[in-house]
MOPAC internal coordinates of N, CA, C and O (Angstrom, degrees):
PM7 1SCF
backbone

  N    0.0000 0     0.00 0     0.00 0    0    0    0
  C    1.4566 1     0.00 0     0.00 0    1    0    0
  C    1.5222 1   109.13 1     0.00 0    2    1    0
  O    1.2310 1   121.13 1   -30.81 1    3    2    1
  N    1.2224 1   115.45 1   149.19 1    3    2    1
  C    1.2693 1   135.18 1  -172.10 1    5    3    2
  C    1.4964 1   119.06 1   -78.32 1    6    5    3
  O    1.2310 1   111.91 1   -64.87 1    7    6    5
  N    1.3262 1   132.86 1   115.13 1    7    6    5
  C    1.6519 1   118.83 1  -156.90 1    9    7    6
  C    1.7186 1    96.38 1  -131.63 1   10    9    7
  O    1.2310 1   120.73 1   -69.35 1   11   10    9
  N    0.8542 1   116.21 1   110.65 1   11   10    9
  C    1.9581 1   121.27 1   158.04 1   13   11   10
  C    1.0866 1   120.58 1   -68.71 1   14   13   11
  O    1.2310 1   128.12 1   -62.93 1   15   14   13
  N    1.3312 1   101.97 1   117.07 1   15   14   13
  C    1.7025 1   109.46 1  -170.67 1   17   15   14
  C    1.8098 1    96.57 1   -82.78 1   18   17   15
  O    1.2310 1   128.62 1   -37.41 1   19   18   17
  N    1.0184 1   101.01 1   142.59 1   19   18   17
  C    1.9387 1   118.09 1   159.80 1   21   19   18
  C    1.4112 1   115.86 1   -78.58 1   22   21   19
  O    1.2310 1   117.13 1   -77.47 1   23   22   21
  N    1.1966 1   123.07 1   102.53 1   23   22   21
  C    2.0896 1   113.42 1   172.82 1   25   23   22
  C    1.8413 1   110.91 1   -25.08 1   26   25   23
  O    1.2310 1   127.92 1   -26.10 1   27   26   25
  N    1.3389 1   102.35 1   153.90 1   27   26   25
  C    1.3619 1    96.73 1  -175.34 1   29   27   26
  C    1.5918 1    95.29 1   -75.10 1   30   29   27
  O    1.2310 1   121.48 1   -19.56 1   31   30   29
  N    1.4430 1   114.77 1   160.44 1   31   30   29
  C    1.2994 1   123.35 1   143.20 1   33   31   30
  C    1.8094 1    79.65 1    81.93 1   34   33   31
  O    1.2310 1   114.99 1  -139.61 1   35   34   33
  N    1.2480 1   127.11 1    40.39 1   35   34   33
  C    1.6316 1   135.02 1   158.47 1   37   35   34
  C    1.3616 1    90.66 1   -94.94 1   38   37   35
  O    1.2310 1   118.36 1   -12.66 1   39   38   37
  N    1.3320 1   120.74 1   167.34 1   39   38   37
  C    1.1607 1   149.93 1   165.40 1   41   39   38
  C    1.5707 1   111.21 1  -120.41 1   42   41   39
  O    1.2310 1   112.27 1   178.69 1   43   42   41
  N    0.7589 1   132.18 1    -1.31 1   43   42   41
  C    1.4161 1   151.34 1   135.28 1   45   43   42
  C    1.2088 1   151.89 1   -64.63 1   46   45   43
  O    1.2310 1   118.70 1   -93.13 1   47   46   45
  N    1.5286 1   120.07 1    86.87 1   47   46   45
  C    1.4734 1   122.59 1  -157.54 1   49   47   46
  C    1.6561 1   105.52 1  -131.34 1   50   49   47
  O    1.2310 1   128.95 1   -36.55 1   51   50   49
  N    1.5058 1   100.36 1   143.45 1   51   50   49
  C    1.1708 1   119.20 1   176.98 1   53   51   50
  C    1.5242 1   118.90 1   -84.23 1   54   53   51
  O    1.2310 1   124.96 1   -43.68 1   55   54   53
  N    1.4862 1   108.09 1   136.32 1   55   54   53
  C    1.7608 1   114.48 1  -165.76 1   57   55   54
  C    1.5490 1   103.26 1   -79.52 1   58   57   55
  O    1.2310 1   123.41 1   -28.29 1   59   58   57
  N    1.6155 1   111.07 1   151.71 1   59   58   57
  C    1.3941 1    96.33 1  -141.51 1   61   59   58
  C    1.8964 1    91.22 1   -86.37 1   62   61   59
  O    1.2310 1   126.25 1   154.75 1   63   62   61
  N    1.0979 1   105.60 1   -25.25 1   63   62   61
  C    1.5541 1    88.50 1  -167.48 1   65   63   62
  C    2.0832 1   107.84 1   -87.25 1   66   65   63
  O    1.2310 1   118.42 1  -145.07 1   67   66   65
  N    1.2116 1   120.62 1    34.93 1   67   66   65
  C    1.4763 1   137.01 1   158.09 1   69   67   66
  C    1.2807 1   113.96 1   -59.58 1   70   69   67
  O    1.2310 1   115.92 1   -43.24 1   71   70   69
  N    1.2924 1   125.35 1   136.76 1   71   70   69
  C    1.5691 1   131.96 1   163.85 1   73   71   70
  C    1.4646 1   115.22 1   -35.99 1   74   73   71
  O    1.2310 1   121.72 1   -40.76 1   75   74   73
  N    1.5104 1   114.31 1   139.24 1   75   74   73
  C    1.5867 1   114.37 1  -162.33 1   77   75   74
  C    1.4314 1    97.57 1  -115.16 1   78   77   75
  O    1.2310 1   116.97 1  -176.88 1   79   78   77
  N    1.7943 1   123.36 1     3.12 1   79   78   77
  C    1.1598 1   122.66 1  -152.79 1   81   79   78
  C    1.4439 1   103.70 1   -87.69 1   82   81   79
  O    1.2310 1   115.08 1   -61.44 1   83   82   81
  N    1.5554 1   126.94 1   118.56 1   83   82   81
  C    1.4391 1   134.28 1  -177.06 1   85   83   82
  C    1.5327 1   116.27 1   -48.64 1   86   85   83
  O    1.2310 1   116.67 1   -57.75 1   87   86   85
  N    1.1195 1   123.93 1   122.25 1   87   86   85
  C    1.6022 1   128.80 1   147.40 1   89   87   86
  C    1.6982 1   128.31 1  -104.19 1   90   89   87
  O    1.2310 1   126.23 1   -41.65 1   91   90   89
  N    1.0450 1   105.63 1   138.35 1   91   90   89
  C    1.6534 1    96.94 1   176.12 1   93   91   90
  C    1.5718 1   125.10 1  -104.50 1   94   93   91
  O    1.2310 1   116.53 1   -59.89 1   95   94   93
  N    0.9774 1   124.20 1   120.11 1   95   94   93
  C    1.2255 1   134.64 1   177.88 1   97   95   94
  C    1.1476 1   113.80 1  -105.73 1   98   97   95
  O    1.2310 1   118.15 1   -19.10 1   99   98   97
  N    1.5119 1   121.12 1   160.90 1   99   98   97
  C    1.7288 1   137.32 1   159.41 1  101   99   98
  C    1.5241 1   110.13 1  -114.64 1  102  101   99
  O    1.2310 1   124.57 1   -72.58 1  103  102  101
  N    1.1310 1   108.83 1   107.42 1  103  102  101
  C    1.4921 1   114.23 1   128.96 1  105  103  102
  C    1.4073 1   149.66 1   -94.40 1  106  105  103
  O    1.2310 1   121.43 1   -78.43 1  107  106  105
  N    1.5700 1   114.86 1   101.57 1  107  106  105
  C    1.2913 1    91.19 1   169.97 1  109  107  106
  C    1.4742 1   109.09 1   101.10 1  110  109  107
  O    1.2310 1   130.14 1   176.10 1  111  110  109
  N    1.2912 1    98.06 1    -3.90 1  111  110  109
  C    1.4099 1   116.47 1  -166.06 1  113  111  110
  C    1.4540 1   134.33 1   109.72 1  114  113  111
  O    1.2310 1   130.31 1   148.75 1  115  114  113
  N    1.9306 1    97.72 1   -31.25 1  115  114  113
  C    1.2401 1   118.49 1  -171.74 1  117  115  114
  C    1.8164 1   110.05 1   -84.42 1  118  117  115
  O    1.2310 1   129.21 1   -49.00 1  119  118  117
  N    1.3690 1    99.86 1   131.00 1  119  118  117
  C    1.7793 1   105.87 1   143.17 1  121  119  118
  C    1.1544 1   139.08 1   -24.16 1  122  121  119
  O    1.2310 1   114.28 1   -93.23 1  123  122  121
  N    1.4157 1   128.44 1    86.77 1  123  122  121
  C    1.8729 1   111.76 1  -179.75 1  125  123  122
  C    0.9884 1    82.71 1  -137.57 1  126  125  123
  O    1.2310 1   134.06 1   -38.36 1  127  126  125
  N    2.2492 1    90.41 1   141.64 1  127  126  125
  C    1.7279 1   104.11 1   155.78 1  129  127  126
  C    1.1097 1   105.77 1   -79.40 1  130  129  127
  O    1.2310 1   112.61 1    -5.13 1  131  130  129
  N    1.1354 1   131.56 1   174.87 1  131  130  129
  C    1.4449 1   167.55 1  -171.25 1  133  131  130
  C    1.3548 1   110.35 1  -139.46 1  134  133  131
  O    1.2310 1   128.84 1   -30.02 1  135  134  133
  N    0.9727 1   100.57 1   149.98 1  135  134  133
  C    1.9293 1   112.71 1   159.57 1  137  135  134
  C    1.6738 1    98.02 1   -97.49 1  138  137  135
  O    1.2310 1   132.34 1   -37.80 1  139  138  137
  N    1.2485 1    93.76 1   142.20 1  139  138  137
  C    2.3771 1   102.74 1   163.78 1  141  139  138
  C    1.4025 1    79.87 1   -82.06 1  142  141  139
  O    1.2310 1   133.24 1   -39.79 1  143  142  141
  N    1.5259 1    92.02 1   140.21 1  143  142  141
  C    1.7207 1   146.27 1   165.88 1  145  143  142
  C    1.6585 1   106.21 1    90.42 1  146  145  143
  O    1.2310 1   120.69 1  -178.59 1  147  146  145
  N    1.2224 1   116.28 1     1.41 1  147  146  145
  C    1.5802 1   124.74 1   179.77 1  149  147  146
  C    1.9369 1    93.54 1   -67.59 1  150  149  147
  O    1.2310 1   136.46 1   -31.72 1  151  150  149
  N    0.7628 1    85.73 1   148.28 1  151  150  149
  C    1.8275 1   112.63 1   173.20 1  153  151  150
  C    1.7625 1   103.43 1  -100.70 1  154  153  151
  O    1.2310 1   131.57 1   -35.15 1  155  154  153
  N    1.6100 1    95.26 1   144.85 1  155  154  153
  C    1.7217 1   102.25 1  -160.70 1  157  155  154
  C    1.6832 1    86.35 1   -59.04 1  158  157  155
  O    1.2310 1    89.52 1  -177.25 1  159  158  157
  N    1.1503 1   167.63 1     2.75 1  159  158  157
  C    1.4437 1   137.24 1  -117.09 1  161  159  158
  C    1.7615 1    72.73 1  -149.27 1  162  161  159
  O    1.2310 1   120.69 1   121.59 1  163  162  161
  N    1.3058 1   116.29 1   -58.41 1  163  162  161
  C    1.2327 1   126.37 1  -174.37 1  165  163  162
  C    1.5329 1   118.27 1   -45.43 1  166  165  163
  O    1.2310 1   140.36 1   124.60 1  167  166  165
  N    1.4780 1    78.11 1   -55.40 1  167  166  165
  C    2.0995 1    88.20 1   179.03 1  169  167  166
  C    1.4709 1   121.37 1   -54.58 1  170  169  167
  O    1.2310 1   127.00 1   135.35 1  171  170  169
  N    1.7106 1   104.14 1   -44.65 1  171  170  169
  C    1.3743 1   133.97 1   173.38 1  173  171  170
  C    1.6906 1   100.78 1   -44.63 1  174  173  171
  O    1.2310 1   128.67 1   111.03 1  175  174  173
  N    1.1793 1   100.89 1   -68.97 1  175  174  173
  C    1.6909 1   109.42 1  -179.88 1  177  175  174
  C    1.4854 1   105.93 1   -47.64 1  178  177  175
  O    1.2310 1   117.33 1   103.92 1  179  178  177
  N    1.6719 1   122.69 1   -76.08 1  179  178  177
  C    1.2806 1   120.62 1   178.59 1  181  179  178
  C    1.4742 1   119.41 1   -32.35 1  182  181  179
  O    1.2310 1   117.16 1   145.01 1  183  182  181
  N    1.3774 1   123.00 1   -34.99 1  183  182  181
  C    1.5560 1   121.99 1   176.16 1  185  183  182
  C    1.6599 1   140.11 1   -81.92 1  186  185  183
  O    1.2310 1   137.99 1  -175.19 1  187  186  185
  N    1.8557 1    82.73 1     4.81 1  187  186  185
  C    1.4629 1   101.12 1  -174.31 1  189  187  186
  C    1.6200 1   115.24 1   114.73 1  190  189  187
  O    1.2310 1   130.95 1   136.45 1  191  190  189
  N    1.3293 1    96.47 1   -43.55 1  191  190  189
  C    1.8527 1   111.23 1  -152.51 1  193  191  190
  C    1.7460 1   103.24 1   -70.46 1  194  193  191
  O    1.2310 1   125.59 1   -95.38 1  195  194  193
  N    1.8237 1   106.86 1    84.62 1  195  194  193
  C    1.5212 1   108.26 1   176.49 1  197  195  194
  C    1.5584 1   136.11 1   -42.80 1  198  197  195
  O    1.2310 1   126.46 1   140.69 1  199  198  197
  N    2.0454 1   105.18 1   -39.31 1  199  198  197
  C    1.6563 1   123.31 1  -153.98 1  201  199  198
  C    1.8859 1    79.97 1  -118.57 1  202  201  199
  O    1.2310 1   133.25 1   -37.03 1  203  202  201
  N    1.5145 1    92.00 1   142.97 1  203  202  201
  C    1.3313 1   103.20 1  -170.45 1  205  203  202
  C    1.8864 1    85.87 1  -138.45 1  206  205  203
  O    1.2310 1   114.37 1   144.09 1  207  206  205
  N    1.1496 1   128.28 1   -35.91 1  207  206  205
  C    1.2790 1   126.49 1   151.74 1  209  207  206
  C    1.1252 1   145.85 1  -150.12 1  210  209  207
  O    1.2310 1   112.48 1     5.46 1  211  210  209
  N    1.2980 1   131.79 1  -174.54 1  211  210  209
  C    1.3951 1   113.03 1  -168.51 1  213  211  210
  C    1.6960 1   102.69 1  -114.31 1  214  213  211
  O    1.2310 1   116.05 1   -27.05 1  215  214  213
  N    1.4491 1   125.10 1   152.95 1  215  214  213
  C    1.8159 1   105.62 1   175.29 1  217  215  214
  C    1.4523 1    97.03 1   -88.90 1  218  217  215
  O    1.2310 1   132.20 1   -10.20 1  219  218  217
  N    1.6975 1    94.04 1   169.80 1  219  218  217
  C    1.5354 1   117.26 1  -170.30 1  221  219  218
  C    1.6854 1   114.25 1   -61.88 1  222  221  219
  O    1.2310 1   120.32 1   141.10 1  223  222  221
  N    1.5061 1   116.99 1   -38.90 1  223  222  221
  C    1.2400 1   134.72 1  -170.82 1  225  223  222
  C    1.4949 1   112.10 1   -76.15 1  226  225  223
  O    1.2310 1   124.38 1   106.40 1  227  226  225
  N    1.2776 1   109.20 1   -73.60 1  227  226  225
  C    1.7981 1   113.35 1   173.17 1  229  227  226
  C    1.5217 1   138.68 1   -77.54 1  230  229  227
  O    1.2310 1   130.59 1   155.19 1  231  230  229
  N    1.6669 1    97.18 1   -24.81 1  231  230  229
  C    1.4222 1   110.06 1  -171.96 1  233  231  230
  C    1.6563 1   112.27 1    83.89 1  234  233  231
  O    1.2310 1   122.16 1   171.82 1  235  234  233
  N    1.6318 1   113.46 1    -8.18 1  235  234  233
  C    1.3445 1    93.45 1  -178.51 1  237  235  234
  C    1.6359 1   125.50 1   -74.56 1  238  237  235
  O    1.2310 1   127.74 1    -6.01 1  239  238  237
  N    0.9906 1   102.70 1   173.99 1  239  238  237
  C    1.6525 1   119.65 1  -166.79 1  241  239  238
  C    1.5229 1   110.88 1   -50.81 1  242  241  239
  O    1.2310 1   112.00 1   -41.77 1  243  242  241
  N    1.2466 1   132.69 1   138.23 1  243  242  241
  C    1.7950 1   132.77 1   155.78 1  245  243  242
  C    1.0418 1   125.59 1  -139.54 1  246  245  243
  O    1.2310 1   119.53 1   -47.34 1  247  246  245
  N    1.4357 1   118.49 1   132.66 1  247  246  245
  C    1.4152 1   127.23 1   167.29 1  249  247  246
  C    0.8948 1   123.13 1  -126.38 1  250  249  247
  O    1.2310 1   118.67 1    -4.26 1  251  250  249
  N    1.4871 1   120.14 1   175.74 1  251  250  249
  C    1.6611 1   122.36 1   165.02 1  253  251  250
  C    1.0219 1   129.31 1   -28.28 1  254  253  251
  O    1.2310 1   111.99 1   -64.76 1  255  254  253
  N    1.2205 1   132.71 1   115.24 1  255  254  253
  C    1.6836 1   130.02 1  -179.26 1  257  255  254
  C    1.3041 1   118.60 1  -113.54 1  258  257  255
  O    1.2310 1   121.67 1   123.22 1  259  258  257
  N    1.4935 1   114.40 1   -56.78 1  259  258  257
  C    1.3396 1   121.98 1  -164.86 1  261  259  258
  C    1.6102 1   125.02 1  -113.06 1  262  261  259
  O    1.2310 1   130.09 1  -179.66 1  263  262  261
  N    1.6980 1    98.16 1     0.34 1  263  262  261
  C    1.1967 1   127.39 1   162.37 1  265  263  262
  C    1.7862 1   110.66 1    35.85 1  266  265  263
  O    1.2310 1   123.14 1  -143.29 1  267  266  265
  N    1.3354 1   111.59 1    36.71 1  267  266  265
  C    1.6896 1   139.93 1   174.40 1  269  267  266
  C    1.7703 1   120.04 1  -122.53 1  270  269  267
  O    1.2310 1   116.70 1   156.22 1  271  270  269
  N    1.2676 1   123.87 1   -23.78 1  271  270  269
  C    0.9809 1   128.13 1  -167.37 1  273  271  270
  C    1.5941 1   101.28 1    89.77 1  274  273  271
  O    1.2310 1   100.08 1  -163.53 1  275  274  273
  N    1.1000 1   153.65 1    16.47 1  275  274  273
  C    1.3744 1   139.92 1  -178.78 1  277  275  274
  C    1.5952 1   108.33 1  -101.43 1  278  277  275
  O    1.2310 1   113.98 1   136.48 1  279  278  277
  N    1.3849 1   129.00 1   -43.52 1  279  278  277
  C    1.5875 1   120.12 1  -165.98 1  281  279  278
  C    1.9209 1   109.15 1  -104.14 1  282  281  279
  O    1.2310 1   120.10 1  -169.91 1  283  282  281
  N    1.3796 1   117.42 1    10.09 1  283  282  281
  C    1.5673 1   116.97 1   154.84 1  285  283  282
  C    1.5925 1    96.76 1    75.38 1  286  285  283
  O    1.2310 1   111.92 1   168.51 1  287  286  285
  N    1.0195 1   132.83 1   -11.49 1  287  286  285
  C    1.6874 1   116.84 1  -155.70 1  289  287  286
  C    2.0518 1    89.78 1   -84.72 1  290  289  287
  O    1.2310 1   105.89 1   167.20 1  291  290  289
  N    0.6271 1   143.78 1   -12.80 1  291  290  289
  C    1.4106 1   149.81 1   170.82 1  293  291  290
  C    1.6083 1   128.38 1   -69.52 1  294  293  291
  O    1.2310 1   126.42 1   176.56 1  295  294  293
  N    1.9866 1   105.26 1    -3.44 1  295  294  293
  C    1.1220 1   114.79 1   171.91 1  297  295  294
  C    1.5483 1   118.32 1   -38.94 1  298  297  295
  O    1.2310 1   113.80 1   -36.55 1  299  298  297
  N    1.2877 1   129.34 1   143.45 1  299  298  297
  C    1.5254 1   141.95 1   177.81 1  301  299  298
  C    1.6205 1   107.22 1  -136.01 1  302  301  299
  O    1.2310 1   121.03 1   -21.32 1  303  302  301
  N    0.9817 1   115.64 1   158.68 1  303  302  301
  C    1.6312 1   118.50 1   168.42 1  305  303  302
  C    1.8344 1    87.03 1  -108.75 1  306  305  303
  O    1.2310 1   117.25 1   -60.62 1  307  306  305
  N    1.6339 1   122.84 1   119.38 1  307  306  305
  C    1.2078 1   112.66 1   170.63 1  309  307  306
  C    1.7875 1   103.79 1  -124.93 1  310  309  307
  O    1.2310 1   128.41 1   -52.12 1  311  310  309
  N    1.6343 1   101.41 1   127.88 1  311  310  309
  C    1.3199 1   109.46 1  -177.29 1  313  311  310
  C    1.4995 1   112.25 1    69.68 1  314  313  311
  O    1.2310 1   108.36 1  -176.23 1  315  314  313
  N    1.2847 1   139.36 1     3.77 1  315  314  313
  C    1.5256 1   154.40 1  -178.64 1  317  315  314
  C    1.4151 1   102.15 1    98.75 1  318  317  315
  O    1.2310 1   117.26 1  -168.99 1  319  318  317
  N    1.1992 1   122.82 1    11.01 1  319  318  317
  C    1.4919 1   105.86 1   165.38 1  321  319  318
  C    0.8947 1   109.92 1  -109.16 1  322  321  319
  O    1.2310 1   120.44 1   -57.47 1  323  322  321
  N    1.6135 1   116.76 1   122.53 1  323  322  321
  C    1.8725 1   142.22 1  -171.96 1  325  323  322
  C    1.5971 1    93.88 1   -68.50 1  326  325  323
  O    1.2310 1   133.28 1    -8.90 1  327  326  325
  N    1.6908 1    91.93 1   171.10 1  327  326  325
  C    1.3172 1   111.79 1   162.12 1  329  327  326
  C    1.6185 1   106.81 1    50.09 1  330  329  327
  O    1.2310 1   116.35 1  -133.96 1  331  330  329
  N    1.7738 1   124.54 1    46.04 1  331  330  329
  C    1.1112 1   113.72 1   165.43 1  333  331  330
  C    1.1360 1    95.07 1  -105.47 1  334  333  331
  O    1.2310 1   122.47 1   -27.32 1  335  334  333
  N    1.9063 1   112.87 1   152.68 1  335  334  333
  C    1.8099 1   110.35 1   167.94 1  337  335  334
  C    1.7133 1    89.78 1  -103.27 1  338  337  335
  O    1.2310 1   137.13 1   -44.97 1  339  338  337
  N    1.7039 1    84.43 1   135.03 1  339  338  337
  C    0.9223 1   123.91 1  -170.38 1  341  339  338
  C    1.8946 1   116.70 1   -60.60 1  342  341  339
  O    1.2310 1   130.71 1   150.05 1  343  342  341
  N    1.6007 1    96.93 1   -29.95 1  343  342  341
  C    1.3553 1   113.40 1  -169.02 1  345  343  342
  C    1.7729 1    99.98 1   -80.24 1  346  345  343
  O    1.2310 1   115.52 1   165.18 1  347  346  345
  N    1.5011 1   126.10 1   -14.82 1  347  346  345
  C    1.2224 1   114.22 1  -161.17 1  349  347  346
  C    1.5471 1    90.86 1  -112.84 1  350  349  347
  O    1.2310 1   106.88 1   178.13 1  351  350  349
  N    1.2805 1   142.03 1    -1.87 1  351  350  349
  C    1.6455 1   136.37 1   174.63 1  353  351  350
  C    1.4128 1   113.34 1  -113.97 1  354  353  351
  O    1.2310 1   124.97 1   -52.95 1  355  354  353
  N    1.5905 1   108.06 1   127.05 1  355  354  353
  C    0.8320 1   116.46 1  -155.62 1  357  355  354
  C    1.9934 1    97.93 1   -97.29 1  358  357  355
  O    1.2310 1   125.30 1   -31.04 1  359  358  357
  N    1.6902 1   107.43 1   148.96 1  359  358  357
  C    1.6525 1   113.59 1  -151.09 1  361  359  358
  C    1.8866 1    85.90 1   -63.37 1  362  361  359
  O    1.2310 1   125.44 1   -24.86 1  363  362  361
  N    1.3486 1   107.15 1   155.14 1  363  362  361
  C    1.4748 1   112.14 1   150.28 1  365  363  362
  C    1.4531 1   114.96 1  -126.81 1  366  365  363
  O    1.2310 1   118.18 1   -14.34 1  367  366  365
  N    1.4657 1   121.07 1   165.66 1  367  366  365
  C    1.2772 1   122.25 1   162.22 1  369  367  366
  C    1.1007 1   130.37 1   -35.61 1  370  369  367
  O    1.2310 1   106.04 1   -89.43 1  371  370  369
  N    1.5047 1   143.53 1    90.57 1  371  370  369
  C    1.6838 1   142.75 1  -179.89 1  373  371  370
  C    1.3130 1    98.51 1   110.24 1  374  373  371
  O    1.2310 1   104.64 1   158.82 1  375  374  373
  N    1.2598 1   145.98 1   -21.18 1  375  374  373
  C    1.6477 1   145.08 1  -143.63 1  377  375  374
  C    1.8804 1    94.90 1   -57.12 1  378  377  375
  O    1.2310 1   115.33 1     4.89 1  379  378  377
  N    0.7017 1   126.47 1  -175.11 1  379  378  377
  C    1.4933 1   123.01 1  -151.93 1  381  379  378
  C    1.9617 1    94.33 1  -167.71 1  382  381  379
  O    1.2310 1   121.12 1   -42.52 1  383  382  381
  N    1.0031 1   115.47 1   137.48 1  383  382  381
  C    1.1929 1   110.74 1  -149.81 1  385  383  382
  C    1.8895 1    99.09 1  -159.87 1  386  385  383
  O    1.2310 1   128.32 1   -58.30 1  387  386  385
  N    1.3543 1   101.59 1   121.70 1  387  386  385
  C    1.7067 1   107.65 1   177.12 1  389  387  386
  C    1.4167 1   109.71 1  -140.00 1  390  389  387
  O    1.2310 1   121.67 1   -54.67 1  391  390  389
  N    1.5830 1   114.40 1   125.33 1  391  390  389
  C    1.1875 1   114.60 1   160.97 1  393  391  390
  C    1.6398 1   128.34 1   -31.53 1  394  393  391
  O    1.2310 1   117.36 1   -55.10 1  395  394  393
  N    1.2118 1   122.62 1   124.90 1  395  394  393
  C    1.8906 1   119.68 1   170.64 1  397  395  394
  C    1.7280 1    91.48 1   -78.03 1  398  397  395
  O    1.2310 1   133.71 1   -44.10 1  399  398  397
  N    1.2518 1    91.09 1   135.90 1  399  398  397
  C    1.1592 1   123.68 1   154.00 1  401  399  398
  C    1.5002 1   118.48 1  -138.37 1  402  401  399
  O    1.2310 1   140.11 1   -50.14 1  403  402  401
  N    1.9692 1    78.60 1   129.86 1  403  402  401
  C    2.0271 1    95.25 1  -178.33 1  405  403  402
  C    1.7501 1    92.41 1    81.15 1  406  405  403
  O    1.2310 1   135.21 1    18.67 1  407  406  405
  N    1.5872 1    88.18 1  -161.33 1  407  406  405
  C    1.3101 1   123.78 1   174.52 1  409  407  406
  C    1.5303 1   101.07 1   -80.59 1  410  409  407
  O    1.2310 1   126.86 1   -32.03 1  411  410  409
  N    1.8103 1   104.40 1   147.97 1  411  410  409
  C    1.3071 1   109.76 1   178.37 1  413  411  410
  C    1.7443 1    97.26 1   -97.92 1  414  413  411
  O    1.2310 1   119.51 1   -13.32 1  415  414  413
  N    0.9435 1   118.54 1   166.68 1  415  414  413
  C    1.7691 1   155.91 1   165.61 1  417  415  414
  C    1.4361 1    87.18 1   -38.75 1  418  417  415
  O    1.2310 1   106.93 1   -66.10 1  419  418  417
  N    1.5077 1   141.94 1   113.90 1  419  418  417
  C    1.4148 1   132.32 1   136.39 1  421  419  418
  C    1.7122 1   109.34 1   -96.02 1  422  421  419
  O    1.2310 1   127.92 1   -32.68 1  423  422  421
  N    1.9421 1   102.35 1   147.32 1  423  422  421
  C    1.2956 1   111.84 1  -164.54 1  425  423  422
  C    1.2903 1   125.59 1    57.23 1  426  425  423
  O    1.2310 1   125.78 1     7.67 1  427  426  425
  N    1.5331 1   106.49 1  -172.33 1  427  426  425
  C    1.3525 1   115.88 1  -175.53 1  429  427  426
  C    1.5579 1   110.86 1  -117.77 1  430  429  427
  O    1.2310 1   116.91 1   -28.80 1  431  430  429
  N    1.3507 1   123.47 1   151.20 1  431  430  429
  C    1.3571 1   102.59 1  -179.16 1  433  431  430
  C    1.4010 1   115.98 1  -105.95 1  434  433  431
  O    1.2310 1   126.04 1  -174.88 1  435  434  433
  N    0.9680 1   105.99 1     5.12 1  435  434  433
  C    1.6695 1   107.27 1   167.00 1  437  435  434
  C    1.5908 1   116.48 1   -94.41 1  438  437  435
  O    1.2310 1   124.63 1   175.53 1  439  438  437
  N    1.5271 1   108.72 1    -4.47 1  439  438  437
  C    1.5924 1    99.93 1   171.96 1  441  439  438
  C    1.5867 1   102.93 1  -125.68 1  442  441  439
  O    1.2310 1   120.90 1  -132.30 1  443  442  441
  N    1.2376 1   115.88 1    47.70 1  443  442  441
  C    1.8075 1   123.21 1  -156.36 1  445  443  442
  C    1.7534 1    78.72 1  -130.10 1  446  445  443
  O    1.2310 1   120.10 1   180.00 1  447  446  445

């Protein structure tokens, strides 16, 4: 059976009787397995990767917090669509995955 290791020194651990079945994702550019039924935010966490974006105003750091969909800091751009939380989509095979940074793009500018 197939087992996903957690980086040492995570605070983040996977429950043992969870699906062991591999998915591959990109973040960032990078390679990560996944477990199927893990949530992008989860996997993200399990692989180490804390900051998933930065806010529009300061630039400081955000991650997963509340891992419910309620406090937003888990934003991802997944597949080019911005402003997904990360904690409510669940990983698929190939999904492609980029930190938001800042403010995203509102509208279009050819119909603005």
């Amino acid at each position: 059976m197939w087992k996903a290791s957690v980086p040492n020194g995570s605070n983040f651990a996977r429950l043992p009787n969870r699906s062991s079945v591999p998915v591959t994702i990109h973040f960032a550019g990078q390679l990560i397995v996944a477990c199927e039924g893990d949530t992008v935010a989860a996997a993200l966490l399990a692989a180490g990767h804390i900051v998933t974006r930065t806010t529009p105003v300061s630039g400081a750091d955000r991650g997963p917090f509340c891992m419910m969909g309620v406090c937003f800091d888990c934003l991802v751009e997944i597949d080019g669509e911005t402003n997904r939380q990360g904690c409510m989509v669940e990983v698929r095979e190939g999904m492609r995955i980029e930190a938001m940074r800042g403010a995203r793009q509102v509208g279009n500018a050819e119909h603005d």
